[in-house]
KEPAMAR-184067 format. One record per residue (C-alpha): residue number from 1; residue in one letter; x, y, z. Coordinates in nm, 3 decimals, always signed. Layout:
<pts>
PT num residu       X       Y       Z
PT NUM      a       X       Y       Z
...
</pts>
This chain:
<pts>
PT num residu       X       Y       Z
PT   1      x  +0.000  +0.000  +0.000
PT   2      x  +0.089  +0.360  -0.027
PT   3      x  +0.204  +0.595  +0.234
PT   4      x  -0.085  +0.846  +0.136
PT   5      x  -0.353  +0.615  +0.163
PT   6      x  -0.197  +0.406  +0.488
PT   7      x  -0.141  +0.781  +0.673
PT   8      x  -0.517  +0.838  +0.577
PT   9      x  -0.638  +0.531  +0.676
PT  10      x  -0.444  +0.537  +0.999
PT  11      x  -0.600  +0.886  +1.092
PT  12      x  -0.948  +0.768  +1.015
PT  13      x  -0.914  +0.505  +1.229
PT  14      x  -0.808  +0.718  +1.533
PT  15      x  -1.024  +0.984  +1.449
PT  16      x  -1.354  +0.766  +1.445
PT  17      x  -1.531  +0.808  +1.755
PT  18      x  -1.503  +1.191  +1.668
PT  19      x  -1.642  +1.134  +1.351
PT  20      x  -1.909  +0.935  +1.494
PT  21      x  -2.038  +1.215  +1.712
PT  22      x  -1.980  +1.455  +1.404
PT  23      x  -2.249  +1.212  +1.207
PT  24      x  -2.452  +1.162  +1.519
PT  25      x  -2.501  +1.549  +1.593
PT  26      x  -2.600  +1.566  +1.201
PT  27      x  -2.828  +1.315  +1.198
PT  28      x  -3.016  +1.484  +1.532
PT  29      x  -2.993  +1.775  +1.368
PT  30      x  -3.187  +1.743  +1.060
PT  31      x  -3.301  +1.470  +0.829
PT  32      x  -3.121  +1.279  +0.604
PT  33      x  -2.767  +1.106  +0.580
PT  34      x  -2.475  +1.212  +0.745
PT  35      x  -2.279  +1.222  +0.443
PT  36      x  -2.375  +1.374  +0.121
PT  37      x  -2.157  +1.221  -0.180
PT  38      x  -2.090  +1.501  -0.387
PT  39      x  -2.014  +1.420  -0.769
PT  40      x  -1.668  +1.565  -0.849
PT  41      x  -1.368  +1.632  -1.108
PT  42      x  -1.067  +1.433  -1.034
PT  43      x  -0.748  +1.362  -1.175
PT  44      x  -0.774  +1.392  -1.561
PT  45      x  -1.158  +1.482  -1.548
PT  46      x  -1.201  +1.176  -1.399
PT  47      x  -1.535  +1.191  -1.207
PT  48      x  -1.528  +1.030  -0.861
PT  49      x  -1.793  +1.092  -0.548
PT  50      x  -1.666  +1.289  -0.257
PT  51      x  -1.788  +1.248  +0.095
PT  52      x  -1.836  +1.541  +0.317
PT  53      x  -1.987  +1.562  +0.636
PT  54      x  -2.388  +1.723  +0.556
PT  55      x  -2.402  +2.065  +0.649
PT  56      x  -2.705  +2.166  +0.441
PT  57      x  -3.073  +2.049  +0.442
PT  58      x  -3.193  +1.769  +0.223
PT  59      x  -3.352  +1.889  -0.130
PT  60      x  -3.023  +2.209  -0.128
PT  61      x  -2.984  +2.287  -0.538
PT  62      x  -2.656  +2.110  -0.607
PT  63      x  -2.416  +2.414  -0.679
PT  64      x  -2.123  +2.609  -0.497
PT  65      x  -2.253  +2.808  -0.154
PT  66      x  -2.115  +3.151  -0.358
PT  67      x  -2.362  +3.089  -0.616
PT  68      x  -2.710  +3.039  -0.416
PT  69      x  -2.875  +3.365  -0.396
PT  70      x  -2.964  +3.300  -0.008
PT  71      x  -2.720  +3.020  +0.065
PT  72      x  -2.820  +3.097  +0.455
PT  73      x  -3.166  +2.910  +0.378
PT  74      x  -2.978  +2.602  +0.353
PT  75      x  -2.665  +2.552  +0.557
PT  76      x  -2.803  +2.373  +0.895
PT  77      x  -2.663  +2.563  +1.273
PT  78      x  -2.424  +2.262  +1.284
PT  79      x  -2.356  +2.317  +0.926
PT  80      x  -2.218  +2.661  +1.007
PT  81      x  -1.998  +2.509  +1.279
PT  82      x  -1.812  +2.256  +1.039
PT  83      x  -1.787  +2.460  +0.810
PT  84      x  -1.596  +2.712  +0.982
PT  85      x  -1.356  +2.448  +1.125
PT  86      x  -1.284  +2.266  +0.782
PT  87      x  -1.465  +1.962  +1.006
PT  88      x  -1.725  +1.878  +0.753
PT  89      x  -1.377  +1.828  +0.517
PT  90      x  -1.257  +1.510  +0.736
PT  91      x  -1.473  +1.208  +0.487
PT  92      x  -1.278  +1.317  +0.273
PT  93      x  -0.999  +1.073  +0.390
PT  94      x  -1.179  +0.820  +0.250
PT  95      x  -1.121  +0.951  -0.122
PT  96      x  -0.730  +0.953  -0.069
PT  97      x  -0.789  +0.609  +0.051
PT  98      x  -0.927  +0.518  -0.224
PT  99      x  -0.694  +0.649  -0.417
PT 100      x  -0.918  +0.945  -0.589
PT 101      x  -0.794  +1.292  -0.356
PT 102      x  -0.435  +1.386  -0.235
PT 103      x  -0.353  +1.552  +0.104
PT 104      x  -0.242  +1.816  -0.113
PT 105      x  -0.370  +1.977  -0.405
PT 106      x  -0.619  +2.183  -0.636
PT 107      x  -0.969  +2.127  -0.473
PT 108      x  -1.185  +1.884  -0.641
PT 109      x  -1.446  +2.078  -0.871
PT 110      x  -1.825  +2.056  -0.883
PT 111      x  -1.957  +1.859  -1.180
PT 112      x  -2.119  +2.194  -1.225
PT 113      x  -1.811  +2.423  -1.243
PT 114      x  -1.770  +2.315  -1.637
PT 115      x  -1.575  +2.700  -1.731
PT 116      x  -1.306  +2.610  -1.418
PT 117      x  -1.278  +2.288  -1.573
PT 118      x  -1.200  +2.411  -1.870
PT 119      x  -0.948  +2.681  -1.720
PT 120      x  -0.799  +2.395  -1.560
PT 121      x  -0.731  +2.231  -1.867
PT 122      x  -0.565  +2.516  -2.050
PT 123      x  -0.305  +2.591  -1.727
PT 124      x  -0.287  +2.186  -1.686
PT 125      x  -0.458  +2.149  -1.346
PT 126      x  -0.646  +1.875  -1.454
PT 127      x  -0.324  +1.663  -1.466
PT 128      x  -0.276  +1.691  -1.113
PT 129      x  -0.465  +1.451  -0.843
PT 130      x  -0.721  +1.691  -0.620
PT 131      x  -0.633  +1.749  -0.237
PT 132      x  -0.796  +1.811  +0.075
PT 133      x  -0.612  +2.139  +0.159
PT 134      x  -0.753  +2.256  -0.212
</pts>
């Protein structure tokens, strides 16, 4: 194995009973899963499914928070609280696990951001593997 996936996988595993609170407080919180799979650009326009902790309600238009007109509608009051901590970030572990995200890198774009992907191409970002740190 790897050292990128084994460090990820070892951090996960220490990590998990704070991750279990994380998806226990979410799930009191507000309907739905824990984890919302978001559909992503990877390496080479590759499209992989990256989890994040749920910080908005179910039914939220799938787009970047900058682009909803009244994005305060949808983020939950825990929402706001991972956000601002990155904590809502941690899932994404899994994906360098599996082999799909980097610790470090150019953040993974929406399957929506089509004119950044595009950008990406011309300055050759899409040849690079997308990281957590973004």
């Amino acid at each position: 194995m790897k050292l990128e996936p084994l460090i990820a996988l070892t951090i996960l595993v220490i990590i998990s009973p704070f991750l279990i609170l994380i998806m226990l407080i979410i799930k009191l919180e507000s309907k739905g899963p824990a984890l919302f799979w978001s559909k992503r650009y990877g390496l080479n326009k590759n499209i992989f499914y990256m989890p994040k902790f749920r910080s908005m309600i179910i039914n939220t238009p799938i787009s970047s928070t900058q682009t909803l007109k009244t994005p305060e509608l949808y983020v939950t009051k825990f929402g706001n609280v991972i956000r601002k901590t990155s904590v809502d970030e941690l899932p994404q572990l899994w994906s360098i696990i599996l082999g799909d995200m980097s610790f470090i890198g150019p953040r993974p774009l929406l399957s929506t951001e089509k004119k950044l992907l595009s950008l990406r191409e011309t300055f050759k970002g899409n040849s690079i593997k997308p990281g957590i740190t973004g």
